[in-house]
C-alpha positions in Angstrom: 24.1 5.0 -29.5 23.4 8.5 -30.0 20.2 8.2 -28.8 21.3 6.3 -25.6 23.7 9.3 -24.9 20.9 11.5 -25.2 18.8 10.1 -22.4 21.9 9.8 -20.5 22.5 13.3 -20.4 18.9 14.4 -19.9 18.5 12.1 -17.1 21.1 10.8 -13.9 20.5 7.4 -13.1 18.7 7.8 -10.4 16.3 10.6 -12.2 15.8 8.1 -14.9 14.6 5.3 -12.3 12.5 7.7 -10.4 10.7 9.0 -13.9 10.3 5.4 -15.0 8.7 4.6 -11.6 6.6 7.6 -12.5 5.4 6.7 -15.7 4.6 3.2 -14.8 2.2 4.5 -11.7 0.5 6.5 -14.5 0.2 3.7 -16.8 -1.0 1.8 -14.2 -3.8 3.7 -13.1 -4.8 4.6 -16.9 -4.2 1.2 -18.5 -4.5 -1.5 -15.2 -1.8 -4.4 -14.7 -3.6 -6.4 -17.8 -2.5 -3.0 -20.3 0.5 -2.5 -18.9 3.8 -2.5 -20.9 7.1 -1.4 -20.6 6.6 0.4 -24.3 4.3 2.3 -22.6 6.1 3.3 -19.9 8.8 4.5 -21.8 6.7 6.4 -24.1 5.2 8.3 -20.7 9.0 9.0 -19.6 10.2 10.6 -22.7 12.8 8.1 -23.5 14.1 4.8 -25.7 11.9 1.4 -25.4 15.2 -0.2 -24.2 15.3 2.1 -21.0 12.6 0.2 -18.7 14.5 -2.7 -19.6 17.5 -1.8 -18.8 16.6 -0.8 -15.3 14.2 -3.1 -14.5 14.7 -6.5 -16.8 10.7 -6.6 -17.9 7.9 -5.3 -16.9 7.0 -7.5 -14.2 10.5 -6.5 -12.6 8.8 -2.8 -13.0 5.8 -3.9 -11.6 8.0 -5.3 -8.4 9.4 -1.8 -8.4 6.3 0.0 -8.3 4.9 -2.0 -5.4 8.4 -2.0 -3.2 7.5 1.9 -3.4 3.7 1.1 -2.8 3.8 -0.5 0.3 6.1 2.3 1.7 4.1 4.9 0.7 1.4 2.5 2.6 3.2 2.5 5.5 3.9 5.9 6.2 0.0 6.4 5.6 -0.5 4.4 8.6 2.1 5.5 10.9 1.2 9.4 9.6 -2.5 8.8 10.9 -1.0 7.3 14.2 1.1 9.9 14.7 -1.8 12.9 14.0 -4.6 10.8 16.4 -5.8 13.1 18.9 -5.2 12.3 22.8 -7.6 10.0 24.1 -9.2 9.6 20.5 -8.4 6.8 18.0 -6.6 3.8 19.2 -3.1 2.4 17.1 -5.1 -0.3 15.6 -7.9 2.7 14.5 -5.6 4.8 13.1 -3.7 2.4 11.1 -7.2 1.3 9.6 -7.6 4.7 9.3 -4.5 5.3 7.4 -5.4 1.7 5.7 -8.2 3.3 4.0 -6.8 6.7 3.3 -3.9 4.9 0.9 -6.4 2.2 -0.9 -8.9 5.1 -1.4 -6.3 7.5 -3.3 -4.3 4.9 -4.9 -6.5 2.1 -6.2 -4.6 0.9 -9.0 -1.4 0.6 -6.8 -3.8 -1.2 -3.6 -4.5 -3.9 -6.5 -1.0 -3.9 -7.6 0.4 -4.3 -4.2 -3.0 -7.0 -2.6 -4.7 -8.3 -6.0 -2.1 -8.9 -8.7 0.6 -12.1 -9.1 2.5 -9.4 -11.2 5.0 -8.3 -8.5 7.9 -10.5 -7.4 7.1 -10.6 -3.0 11.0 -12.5 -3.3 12.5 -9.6 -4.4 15.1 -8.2 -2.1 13.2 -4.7 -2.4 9.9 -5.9 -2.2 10.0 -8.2 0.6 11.1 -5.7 3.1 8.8 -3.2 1.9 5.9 -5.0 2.2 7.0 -6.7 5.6 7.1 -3.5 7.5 3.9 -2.6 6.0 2.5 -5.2 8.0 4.7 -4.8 10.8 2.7 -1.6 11.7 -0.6 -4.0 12.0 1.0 -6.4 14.0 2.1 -3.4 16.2 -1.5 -1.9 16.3 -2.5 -5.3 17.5 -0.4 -5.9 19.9 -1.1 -2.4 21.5 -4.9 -3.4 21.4 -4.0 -6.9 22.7 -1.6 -5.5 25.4 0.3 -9.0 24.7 2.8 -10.0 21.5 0.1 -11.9 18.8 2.9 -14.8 18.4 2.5 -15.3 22.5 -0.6 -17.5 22.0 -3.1 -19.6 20.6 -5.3 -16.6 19.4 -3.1 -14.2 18.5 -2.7 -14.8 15.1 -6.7 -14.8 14.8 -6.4 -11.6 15.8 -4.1 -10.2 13.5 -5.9 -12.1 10.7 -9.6 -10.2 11.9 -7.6 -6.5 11.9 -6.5 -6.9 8.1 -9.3 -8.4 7.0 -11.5 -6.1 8.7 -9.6 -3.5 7.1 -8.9 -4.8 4.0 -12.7 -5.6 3.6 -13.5 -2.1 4.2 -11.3 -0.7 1.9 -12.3 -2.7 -1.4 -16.1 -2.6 -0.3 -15.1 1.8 -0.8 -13.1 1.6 -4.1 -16.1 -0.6 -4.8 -18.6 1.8 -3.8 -20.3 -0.8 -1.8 -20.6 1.3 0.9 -22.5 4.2 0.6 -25.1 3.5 2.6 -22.8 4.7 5.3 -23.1 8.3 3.9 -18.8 8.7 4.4 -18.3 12.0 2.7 -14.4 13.4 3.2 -13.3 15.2 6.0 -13.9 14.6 10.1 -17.6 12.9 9.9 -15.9 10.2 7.2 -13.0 9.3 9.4 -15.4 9.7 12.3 -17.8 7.2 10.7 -15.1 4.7 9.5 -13.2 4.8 12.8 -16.0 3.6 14.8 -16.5 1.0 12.2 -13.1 -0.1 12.9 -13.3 -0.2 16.9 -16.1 -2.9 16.4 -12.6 -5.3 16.5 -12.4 -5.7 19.7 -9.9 -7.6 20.3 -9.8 -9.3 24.1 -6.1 -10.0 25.6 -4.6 -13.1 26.3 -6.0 -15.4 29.1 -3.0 -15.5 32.3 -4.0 -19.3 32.3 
């Protein structure tokens, strides 16, 4: 009891979450989703084994947690890189890839988390929404690049299938290191490089017909 009145009064509620979140992104990253543990996690934050649990249920519902936060970090990579595109230069679709790749390249252990793992709960009333305006910014993109909604026809959801995938690819072919034949160093000749990479999409609009 003591003890829990301790970490009560070093941390509010919603500091306690947010350091939890914390520790678990670093345990993540160090340990992978197959070393993760809630004990560890706790031991990161500084506080009682019980506390993880208490906030979260186990560690999957930690795991859920960590991605709902993931994918909107991911999101406003996407729309940041939209938003900074020079006039006339990278198209919505680019952009977002752009912004695709910036997110999976500096947070790997999250991308897996969020694209690779059955850890997270996608039903969870935090995670679902996250994760569904995540890919509401593609099906934007695509619709920009389509000039027509993707739902509106036959081919439309091809299309939205070839921009993820296309971008998807890219980005686990560079955690991989599968792509250095492409010489991508960081800064303006990388994004230069994978930009035009991403434009071969090209994505035609809907037939009139």
């Amino acid at each position: 009891m003591v003890k829990e009145t301790a970490e009560r009064d070093r941390y509010h509620h919603g500091d306690l979450r947010a350091a939890l979140l914390a520790a678990a992104e670093t345990e993540l990253s160090e340990k992978g989703v197959e070393g993760f543990t809630l004990r560890g996690c706790a031991k990161r934050a500084g506080v009682s084994h019980a506390a993880p649990a208490h906030h979260f249920g186990d560690a999957d519902g930690l795991l859920t947690a960590l991605a709902a936060e993931g994918f909107q970090r991911f999101t406003w990579a996407m729309r940041t890189r939209q938003a900074m595109a020079p006039k006339g230069g990278w198209t919505p679709l680019e952009a977002a890839g752009l912004g695709y790749l910036d997110f999976s390249a500096a947070n790997p252990a999250m991308f897996r988390l969020m694209f690779s793992s059955a850890r997270p709960r996608f039903d969870d009333p935090s995670l679902s929404p996250a994760a569904e305006e995540a890919f509401g910014v593609l099906v934007e993109a695509v619709t920009d690049a389509r000039g027509a909604n993707p739902w509106a026809d036959a081919q439309g959801p091809a299309d939205v299938a070839a921009a993820w995938a296309l971008a998807h690819g890219m980005a686990d072919l560079l955690m991989s290191g599968r792509l250095k034949f492409l010489n991508v160093e960081a800064g303006p000749q990388r994004d230069k490089v994978l930009a035009g990479v991403l434009a071969r999409l090209l994505l035609e609009a809907p037939s009139a017909s």
